[in-house]
C-alpha positions, 0 to 999 in steps of 0.5 A, a space after each residue: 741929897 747933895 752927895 749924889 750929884 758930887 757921886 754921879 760926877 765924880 762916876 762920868 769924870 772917872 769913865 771920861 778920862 780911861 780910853 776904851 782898849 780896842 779888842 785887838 790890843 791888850 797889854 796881856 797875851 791874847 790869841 793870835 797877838 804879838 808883843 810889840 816892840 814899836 809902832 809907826 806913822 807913815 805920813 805919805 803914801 811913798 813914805 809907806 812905799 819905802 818901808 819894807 813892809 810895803 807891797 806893790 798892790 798895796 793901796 796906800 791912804 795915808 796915813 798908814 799906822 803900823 804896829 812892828 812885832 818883836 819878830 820884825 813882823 808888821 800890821 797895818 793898825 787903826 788909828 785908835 790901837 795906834 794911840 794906844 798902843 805901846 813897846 811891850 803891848 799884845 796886837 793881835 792883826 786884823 788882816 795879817 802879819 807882813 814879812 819883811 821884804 828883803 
């Protein structure tokens, strides 16, 4: 009678500390992801203004989370794939990719 106690908390410990994984982040290729390579917070609005992924019609609610592909590409993230995320990871964007502005 006494294990099953011990069974049960030992079953909430283990499901409290494994984050759930957005569907839009994996650490395998998924359909329509990309790898990768870095991900940013940009803390203010102008902050988000001076990367080149910005746009003009851009309404910025800072802050702003960014995930950067290996192809220079960027999407603009949640908060939670943001913490998740990691170099090496699959995103697959919610919106779109962003080109670079030259």
């Amino acid at each position: 009678m006494r294990s099953q106690p011990l069974a049960a908390l030992a079953l909430v410990a283990a499901c409290l500390g494994r984050p759930h994984w957005p569907d839009t982040l994996s650490l395998s290729p998924i359909p329509g992801g990309k790898r990768i390579w870095d991900v940013g917070v940009f803390a203010s609005a102008p902050d988000w203004e001076r990367t080149p992924w910005a746009r003009p019609e851009d309404v910025a609610i800072a802050p702003v989370y960014v995930a950067v592909a290996e192809d220079g590409t960027a999407c603009i993230v949640t908060a939670d794939v943001w913490a998740l995320a990691q170099s090496g990871a699959f995103v697959k964007c919610p919106t779109h990719w962003r080109m670079p502005r030259a």
